[in-house]
TIRONU-634268 format. One record per residue (C-alpha): residue number from 1; residue in three letters; x, y, z. Coordinates in steps of 0.25 Angstrom, whole numbers, plus 5000, padded with zeros to 4 digits. Each point is the difference from the previous one (the first is absolute). Layout:
+-----+------+------+------+------+
! seq ! type !   c1 !   c2 !   c3 !
+-----+------+------+------+------+
! NUM !  ALA !    X !    Y !    Z !
...
+-----+------+------+------+------+
# end
This chain:
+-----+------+------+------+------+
! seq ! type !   c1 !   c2 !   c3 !
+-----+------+------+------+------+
!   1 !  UNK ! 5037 ! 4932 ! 5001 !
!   2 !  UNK ! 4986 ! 5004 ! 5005 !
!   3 !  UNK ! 4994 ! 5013 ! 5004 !
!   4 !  UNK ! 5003 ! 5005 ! 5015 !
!   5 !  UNK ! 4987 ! 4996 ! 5006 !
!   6 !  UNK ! 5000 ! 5015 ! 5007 !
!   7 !  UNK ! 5000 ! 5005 ! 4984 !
!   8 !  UNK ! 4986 ! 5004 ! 5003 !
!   9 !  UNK ! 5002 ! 5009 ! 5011 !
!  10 !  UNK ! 5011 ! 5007 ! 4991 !
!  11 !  UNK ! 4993 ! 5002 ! 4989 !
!  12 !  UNK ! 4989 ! 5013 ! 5004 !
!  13 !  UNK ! 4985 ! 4998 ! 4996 !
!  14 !  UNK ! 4995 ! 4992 ! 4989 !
!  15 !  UNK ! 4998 ! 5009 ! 4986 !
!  16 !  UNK ! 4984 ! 5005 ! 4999 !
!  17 !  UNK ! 4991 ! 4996 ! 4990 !
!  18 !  UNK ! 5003 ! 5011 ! 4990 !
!  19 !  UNK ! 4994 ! 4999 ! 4985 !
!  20 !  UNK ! 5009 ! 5007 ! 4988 !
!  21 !  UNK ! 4992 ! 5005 ! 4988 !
!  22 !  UNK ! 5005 ! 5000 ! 4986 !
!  23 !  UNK ! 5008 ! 5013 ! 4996 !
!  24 !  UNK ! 4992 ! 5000 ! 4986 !
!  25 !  UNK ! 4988 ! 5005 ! 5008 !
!  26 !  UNK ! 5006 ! 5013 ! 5005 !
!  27 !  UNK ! 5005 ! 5012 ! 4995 !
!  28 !  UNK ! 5011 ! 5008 ! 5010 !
!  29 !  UNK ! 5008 ! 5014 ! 5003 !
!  30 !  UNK ! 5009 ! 5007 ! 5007 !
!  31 !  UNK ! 4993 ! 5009 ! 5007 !
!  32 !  UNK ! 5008 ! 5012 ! 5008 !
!  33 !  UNK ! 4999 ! 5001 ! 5016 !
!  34 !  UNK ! 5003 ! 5015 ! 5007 !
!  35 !  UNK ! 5011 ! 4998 ! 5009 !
!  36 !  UNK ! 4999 ! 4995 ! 5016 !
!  37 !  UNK ! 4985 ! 4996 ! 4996 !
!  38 !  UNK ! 4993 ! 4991 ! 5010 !
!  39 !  UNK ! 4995 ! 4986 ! 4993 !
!  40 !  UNK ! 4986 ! 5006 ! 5003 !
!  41 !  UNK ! 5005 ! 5013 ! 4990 !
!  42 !  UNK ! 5007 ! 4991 ! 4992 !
!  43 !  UNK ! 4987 ! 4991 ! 4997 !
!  44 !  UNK ! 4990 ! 5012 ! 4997 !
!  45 !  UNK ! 5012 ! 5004 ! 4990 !
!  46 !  UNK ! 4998 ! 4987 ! 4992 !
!  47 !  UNK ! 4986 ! 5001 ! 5000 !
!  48 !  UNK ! 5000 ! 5013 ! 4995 !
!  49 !  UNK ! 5010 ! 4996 ! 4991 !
!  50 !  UNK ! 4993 ! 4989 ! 4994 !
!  51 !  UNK ! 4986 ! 5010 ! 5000 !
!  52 !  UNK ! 5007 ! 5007 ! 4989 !
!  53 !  UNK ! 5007 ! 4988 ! 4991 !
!  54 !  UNK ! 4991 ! 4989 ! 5002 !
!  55 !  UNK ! 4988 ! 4999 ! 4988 !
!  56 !  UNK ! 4990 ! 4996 ! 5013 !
!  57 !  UNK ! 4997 ! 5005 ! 5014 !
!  58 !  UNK ! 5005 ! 4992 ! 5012 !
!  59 !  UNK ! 4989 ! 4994 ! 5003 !
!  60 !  UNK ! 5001 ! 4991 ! 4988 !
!  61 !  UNK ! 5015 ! 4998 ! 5002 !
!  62 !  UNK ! 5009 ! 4989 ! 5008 !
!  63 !  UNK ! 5011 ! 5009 ! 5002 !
!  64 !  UNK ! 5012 ! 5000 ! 5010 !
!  65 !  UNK ! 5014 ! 5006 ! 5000 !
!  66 !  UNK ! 5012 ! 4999 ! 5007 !
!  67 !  UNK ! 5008 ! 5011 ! 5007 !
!  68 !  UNK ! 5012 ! 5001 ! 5011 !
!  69 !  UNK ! 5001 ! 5010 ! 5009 !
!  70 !  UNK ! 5010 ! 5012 ! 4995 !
!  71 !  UNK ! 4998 ! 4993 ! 4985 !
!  72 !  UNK ! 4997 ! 5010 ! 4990 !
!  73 !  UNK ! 4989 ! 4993 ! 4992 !
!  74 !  UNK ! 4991 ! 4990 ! 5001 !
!  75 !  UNK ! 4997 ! 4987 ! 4990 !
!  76 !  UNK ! 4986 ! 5001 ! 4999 !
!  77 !  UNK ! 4993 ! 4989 ! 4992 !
!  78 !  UNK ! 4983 ! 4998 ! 4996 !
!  79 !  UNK ! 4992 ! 4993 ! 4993 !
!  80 !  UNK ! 4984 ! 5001 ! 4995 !
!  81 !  UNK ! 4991 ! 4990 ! 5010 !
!  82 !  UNK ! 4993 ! 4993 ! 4987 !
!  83 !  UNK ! 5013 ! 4995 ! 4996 !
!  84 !  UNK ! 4997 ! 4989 ! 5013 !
!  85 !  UNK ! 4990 ! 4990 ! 5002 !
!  86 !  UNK ! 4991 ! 4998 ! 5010 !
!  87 !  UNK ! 5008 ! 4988 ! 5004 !
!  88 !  UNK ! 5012 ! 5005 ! 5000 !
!  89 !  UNK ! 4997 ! 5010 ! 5010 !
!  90 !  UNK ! 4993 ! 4990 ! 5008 !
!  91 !  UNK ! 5014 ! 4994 ! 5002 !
!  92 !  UNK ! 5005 ! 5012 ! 5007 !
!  93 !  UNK ! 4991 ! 4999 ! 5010 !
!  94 !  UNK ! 5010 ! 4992 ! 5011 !
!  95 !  UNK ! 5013 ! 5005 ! 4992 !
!  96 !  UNK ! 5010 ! 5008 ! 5010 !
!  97 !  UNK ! 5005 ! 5010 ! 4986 !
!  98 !  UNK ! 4995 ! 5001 ! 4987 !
!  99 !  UNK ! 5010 ! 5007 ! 4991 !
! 100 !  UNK ! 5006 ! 4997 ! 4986 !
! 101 !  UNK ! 5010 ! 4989 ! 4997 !
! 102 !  UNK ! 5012 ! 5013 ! 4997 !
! 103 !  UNK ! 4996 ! 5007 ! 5014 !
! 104 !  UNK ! 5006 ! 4987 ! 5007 !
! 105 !  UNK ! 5014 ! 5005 ! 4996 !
! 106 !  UNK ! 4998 ! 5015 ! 5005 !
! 107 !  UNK ! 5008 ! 4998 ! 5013 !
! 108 !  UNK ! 5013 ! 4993 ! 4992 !
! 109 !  UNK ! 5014 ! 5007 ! 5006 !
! 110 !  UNK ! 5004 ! 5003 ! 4986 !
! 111 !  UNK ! 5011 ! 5010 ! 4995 !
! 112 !  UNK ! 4995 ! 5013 ! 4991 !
! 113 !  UNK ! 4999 ! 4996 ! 4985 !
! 114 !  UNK ! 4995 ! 4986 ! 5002 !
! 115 !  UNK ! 4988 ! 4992 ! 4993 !
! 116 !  UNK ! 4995 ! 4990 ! 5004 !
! 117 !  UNK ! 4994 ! 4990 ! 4989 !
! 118 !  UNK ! 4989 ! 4991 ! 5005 !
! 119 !  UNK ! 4994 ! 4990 ! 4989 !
! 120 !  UNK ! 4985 ! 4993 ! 5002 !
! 121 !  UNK ! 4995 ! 4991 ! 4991 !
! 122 !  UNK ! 4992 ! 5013 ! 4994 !
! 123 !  UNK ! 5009 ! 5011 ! 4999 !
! 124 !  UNK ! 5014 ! 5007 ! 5005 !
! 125 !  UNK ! 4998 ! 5010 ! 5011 !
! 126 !  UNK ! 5014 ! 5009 ! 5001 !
! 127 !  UNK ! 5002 ! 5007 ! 5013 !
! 128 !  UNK ! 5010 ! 5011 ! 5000 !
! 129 !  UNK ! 5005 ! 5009 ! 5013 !
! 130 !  UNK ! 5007 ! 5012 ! 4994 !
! 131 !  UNK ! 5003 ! 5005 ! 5013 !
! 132 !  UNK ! 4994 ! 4998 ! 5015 !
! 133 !  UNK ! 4994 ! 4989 ! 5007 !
! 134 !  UNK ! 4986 ! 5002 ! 4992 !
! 135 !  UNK ! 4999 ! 4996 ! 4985 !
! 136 !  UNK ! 4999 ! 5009 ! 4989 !
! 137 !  UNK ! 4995 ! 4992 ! 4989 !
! 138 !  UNK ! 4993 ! 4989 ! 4998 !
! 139 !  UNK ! 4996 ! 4993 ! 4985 !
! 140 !  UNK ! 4992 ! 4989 ! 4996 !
! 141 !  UNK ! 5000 ! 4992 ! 4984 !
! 142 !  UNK ! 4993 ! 4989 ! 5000 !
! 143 !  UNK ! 5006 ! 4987 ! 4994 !
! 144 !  UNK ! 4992 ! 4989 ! 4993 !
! 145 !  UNK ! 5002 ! 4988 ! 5009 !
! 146 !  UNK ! 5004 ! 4992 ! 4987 !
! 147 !  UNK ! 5010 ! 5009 ! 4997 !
! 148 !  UNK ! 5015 ! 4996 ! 4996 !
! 149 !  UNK ! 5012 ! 5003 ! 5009 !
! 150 !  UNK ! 5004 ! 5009 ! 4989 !
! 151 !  UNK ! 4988 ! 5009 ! 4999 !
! 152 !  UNK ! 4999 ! 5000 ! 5015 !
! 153 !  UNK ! 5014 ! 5005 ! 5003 !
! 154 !  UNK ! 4999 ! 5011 ! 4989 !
! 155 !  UNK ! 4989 ! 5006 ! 5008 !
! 156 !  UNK ! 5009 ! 4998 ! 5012 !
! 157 !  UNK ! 5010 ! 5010 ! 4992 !
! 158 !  UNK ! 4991 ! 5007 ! 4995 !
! 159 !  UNK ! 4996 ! 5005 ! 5015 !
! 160 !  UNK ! 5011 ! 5002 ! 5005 !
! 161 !  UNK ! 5005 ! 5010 ! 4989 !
! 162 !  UNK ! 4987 ! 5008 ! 5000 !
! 163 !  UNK ! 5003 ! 5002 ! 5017 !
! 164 !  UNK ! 5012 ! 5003 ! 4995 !
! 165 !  UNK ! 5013 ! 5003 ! 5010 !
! 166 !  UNK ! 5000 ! 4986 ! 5007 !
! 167 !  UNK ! 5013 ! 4998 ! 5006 !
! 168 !  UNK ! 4993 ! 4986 ! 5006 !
! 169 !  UNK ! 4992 ! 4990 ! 4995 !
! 170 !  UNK ! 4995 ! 4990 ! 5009 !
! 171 !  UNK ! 4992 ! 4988 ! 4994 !
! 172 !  UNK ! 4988 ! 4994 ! 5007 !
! 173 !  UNK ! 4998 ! 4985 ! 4995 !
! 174 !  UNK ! 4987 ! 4997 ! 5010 !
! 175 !  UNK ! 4989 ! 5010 ! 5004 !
! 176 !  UNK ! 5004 ! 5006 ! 5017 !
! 177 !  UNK ! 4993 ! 4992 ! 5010 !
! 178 !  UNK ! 4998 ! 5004 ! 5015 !
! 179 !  UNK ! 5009 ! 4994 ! 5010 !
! 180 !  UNK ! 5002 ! 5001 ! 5015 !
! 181 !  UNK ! 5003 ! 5011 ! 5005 !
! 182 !  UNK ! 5011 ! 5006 ! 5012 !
! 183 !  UNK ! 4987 ! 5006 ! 5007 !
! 184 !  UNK ! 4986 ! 5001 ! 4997 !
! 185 !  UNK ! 5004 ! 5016 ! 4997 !
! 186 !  UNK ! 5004 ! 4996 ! 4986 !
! 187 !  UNK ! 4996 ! 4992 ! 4989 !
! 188 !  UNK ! 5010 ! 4994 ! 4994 !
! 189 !  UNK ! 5000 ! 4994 ! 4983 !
! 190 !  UNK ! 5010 ! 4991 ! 4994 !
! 191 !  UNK ! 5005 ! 4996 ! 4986 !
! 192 !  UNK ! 5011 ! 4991 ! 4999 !
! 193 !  UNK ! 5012 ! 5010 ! 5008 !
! 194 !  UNK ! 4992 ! 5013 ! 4996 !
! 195 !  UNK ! 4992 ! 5005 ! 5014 !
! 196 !  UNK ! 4990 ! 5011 ! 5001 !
! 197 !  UNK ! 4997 ! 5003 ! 5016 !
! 198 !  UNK ! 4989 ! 5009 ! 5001 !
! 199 !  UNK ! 4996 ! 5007 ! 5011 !
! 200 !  UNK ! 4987 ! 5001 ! 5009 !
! 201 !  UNK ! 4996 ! 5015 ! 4998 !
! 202 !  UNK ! 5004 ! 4996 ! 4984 !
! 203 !  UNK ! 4991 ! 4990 ! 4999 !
! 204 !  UNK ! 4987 ! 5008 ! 5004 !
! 205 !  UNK ! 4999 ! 5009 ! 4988 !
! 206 !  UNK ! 5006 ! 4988 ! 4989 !
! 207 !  UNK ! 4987 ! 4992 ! 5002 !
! 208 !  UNK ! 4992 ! 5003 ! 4986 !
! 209 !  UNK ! 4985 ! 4997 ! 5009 !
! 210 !  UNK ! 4989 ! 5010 ! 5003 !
! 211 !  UNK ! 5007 ! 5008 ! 5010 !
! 212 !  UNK ! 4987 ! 5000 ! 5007 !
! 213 !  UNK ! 4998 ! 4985 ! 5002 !
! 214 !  UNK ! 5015 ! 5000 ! 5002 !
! 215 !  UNK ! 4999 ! 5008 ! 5013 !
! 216 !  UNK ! 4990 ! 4993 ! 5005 !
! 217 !  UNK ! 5007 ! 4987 ! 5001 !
! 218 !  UNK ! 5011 ! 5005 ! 5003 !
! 219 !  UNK ! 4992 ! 5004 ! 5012 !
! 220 !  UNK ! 4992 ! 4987 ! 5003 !
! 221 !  UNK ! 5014 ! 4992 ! 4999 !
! 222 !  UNK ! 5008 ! 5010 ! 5011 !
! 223 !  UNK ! 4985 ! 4997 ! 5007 !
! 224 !  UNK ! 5004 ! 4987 ! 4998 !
! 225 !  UNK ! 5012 ! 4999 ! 5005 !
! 226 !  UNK ! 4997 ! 5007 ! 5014 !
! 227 !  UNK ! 4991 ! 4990 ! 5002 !
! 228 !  UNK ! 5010 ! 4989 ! 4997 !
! 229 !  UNK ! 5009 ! 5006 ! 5010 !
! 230 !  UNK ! 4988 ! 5003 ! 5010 !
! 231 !  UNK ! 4998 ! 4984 ! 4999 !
! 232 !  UNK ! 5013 ! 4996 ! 5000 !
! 233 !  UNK ! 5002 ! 5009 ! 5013 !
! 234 !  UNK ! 4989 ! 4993 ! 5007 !
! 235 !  UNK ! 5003 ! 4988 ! 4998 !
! 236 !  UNK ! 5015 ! 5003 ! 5002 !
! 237 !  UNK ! 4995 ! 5006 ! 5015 !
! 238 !  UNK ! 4991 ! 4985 ! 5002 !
! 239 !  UNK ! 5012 ! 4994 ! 4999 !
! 240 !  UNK ! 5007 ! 5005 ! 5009 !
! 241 !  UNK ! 4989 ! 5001 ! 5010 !
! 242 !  UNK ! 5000 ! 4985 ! 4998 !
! 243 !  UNK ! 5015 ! 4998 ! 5001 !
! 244 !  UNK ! 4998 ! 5009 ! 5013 !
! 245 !  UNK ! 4989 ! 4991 ! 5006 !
! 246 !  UNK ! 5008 ! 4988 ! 4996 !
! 247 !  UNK ! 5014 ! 5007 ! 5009 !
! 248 !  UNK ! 4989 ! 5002 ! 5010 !
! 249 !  UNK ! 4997 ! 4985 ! 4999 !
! 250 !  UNK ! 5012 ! 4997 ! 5001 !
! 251 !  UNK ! 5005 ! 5011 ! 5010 !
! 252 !  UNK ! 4990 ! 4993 ! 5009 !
! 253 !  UNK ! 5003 ! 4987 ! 4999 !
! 254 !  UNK ! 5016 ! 5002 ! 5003 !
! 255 !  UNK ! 4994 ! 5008 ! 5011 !
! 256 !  UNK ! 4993 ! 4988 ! 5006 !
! 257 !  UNK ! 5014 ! 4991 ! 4998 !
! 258 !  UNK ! 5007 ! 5012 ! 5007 !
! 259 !  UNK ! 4988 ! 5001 ! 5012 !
! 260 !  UNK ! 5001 ! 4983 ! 5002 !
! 261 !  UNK ! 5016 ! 4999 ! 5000 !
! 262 !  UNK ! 4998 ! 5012 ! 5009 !
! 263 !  UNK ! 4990 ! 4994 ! 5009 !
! 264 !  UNK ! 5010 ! 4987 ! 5000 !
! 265 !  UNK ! 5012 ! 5008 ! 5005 !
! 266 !  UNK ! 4993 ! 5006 ! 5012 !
! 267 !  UNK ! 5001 ! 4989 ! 5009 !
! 268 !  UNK ! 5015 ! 5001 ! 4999 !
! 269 !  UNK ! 5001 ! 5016 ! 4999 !
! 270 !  UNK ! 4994 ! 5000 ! 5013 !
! 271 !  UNK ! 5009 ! 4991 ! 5005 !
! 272 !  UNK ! 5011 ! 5009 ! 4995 !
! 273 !  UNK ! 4995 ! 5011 ! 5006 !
! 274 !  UNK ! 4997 ! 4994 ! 5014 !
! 275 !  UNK ! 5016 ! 4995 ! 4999 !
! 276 !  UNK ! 5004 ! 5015 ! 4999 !
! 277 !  UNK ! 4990 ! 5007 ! 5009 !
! 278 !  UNK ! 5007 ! 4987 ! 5010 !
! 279 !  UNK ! 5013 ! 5006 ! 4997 !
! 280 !  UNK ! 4998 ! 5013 ! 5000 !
! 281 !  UNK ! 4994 ! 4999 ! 5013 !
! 282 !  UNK ! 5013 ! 4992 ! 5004 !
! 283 !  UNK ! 5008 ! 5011 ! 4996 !
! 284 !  UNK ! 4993 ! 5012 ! 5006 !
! 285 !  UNK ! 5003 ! 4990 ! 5014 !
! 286 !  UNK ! 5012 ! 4998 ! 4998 !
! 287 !  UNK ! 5006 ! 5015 ! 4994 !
! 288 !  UNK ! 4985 ! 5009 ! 5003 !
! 289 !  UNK ! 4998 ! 4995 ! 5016 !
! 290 !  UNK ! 4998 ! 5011 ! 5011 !
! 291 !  UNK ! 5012 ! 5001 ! 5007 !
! 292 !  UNK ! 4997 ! 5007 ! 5013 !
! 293 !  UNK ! 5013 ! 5001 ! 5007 !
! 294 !  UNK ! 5008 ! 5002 ! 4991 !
! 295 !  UNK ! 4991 ! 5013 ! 4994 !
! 296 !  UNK ! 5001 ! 5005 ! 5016 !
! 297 !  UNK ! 5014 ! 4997 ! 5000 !
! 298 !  UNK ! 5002 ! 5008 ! 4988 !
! 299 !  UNK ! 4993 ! 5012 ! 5003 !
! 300 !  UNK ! 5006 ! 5000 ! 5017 !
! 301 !  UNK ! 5013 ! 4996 ! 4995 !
! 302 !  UNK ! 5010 ! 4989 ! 5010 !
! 303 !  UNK ! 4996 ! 5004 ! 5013 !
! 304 !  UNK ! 4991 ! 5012 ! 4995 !
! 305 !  UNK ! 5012 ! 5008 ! 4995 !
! 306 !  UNK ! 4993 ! 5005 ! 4988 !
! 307 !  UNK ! 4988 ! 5005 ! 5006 !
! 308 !  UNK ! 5002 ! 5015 ! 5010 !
! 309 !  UNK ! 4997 ! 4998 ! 5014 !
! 310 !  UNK ! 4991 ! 5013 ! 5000 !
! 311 !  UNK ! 4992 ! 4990 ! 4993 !
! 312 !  UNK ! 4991 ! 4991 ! 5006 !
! 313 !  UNK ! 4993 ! 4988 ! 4994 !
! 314 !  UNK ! 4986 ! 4996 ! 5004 !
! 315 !  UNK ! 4994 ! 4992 ! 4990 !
! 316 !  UNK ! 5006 ! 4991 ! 4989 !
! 317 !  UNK ! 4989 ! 4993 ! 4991 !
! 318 !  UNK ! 4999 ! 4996 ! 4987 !
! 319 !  UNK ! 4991 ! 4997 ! 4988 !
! 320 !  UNK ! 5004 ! 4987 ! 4996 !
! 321 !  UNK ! 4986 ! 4994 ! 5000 !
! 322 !  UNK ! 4996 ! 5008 ! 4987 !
! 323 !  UNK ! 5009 ! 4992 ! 4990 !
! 324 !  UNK ! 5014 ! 4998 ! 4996 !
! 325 !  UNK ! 5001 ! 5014 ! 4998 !
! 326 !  UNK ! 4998 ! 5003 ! 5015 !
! 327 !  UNK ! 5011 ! 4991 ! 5005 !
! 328 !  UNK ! 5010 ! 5012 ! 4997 !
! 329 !  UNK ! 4993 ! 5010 ! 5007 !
! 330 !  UNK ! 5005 ! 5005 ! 5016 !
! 331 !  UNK ! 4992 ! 5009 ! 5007 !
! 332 !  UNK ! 5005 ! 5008 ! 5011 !
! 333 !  UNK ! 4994 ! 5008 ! 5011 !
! 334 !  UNK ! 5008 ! 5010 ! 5006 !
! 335 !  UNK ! 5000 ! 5011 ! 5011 !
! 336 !  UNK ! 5011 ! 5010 ! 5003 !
! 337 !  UNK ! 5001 ! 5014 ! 5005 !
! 338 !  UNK ! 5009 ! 5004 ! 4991 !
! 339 !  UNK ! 4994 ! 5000 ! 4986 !
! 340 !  UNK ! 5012 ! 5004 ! 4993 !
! 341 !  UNK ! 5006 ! 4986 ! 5001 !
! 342 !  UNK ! 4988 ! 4993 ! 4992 !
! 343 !  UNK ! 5006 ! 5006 ! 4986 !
! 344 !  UNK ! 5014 ! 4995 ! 5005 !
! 345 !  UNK ! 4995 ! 4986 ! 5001 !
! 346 !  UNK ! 4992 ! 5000 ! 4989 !
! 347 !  UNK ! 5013 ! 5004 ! 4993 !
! 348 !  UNK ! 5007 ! 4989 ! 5005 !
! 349 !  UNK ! 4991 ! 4988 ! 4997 !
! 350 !  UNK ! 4999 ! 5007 ! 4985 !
! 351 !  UNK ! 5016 ! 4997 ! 4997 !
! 352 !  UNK ! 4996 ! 4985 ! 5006 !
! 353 !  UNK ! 5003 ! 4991 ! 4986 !
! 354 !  UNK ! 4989 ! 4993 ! 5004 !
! 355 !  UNK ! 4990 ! 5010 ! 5003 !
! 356 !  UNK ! 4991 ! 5004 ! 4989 !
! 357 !  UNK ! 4992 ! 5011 ! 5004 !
! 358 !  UNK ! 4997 ! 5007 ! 5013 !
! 359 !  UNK ! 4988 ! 5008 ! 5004 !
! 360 !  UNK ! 4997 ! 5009 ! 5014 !
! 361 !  UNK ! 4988 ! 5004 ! 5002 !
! 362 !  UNK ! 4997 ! 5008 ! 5014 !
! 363 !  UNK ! 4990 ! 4997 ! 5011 !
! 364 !  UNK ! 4992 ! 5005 ! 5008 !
! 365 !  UNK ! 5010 ! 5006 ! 5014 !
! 366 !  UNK ! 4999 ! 4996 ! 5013 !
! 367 !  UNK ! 5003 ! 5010 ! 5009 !
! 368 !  UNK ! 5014 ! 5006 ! 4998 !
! 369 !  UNK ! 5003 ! 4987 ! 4991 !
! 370 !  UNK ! 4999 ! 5000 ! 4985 !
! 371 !  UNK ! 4994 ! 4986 ! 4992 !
! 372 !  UNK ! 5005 ! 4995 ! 4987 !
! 373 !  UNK ! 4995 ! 4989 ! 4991 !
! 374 !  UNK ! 5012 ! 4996 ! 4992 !
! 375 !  UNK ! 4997 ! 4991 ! 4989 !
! 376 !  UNK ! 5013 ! 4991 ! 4994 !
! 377 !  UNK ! 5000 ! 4993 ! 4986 !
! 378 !  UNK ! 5011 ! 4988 ! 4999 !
! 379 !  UNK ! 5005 ! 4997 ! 4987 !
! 380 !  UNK ! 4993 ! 4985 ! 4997 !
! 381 !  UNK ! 5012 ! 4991 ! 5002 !
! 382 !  UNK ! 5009 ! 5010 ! 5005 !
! 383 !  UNK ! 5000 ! 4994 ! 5013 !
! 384 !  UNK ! 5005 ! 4985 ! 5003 !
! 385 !  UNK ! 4996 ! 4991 ! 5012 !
! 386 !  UNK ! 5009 ! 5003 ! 5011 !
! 387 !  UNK ! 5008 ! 4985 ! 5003 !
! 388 !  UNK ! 4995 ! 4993 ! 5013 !
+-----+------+------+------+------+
# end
């Protein structure tokens, strides 16, 4: 069955370019580290470390080390500079991690008293963790590539017994190689089932590379990367300018369809909306019309019953011709001599079903005769045409 076309996504980044040395080439201890030091204390304590051991100074040596932090000791190994050639350092020069072959296997998740044996074509390196994450021994003897199976596996023995006090013994057919990774945090080698994860903060101080040159590269690749992701932001933001002026495009052009299917209604919308101011008109006739006798009726009552006969009307008008709204308005004039009965009848036509609302405001007098202007408000469609 084939690969899952989406294996790609799954898989992290692709493994870096990292170059493994032979472990012939360098020497290595376990150098103690103070508890709860920082990697920045942890790394002058290797240096000083290897000031004292080492037959050179530091400027003549590729050196590195690895260290967790809360591990007790650091593996520190070195070698003299001479021992490379100009072309062999020339390689480095786009390499990610330069490191010896035996470092790859640094981060394995192994149990404490275990060796790992890992056979080159040159030698037999033995890695052995006596407890910890971080090894504690590291030994190399070198193997004539012509040698018989016999006499290497009697070096292979001979190894192991001089470690000593190895519960495990985990053999390494092909030299580790870097694999993808779960993130680009890690850096992860494989042999065969044997994995070695190791981390970012690790890495930094396992490179064997002047530590001068190392920090400036480090310093123009993170350059390097802001301007990736400055370039990749710009040209992610064009691309959504264009794809907004294309929706602008295209907002226009569906707005043009919209405006001419508009434009193409209008002819009968106005139509429509002719046919129902028509029949609203029809109805404020029919149910909304100015109803003048029937509005006096109600407010005298059937043979002026309703009204007090102190009360004397001398005008009725109305304000019908300002609107629908008009057409339920009566206004009275009225004069009597006894005041009093105005509140009365204003009383009266307020308990009228019909009646809406009703307003009194007095007038001027005329002689011994008291004026009032009294405003009445029908309900709209309160009252009905009287028959015939």
């Amino acid at each position: 069955m084939s690969d899952s076309p989406l294996r790609f996504l799954r898989a992290g980044p692709p493994p870096p370019k990292i170059v493994l040395l032979p472990d012939g080439l360098f020497f290595s201890r376990a150098v103690p580290i103070a508890p709860e030091a920082t990697p920045a204390e942890a790394m002058q304590q290797v240096e000083l470390a290897l000031e004292g051991m080492a037959p050179f100074p530091l400027a003549q040596l590729y050196y590195g080390s690895y260290w967790v932090p809360g591990a007790a000791h650091a593996f520190v190994y070195a070698a003299y500079r001479r021992r490379f050639t100009t072309e062999q350092t020339l390689a480095w020069s786009d390499a990610e991690l330069v490191i010896p072959a035996s470092a790859a296997l640094f981060g394995g998740q192994v149990e404490p008293a275990t060796t790992v044996i890992l056979a080159a074509p040159d030698g037999i390196t033995a890695v052995h963790w006596e407890i910890g994450a971080v090894p504690s021994h590291v030994v190399f003897r070198g193997v004539d590539p012509e040698a018989a199976e016999a006499e290497r596996a009697q070096v292979r023995e001979d190894l192991i017994r001089e470690l000593g006090g190895s519960k495990v013994v985990i053999d390494l057919l092909v030299a580790p190689a870097p694999d993808a990774g779960r993130s680009d945090h890690e850096v992860v080698f494989r042999s065969g089932d044997f994995v070695s994860r190791v981390t970012q903060p690790a890495l930094g101080a396992m490179d064997v590379r002047d530590k001068g040159e190392l920090a400036a590269m480090r310093a123009a690749r993170k350059r390097d990367i802001v301007l990736w992701r400055t370039t990749l932001g710009c040209a992610a933001a064009l691309l959504l300018l264009a794809l907004g002026e294309l929706a602008l495009l295209g907002g226009q052009a569906w707005q043009k369809v919209r405006v001419a299917k508009l434009n193409a209604r209008a002819p009968a919308v106005a139509d429509i909306q002719q046919a129902q101011e028509l029949a609203t008109n029809i109805e404020d006739l029919v149910t909304k019309r100015f109803l003048p006798l029937e509005m006096v009726t109600s407010v005298v009552g059937s043979n002026g019953a309703r009204k007090p006969a102190d009360l004397i009307i001398t005008r009725i008008s109305s304000n019908a011709s300002n609107g629908t709204r008009g057409a339920f308005n009566l206004v009275l004039e009225i004069q009597t001599t006894d005041s009093a009965q105005v509140p009365v009848y204003r009383n009266e036509l307020q308990k009228l079903p019909e009646c809406q609302s009703v307003n009194v405001e007095p007038l001027p007098s005329q002689g011994d005769r008291s004026m009032f202007r009294v405003t009445v408000t029908f309900k709209p469609g309160a009252l009905k045409p009287q028959a015939a």
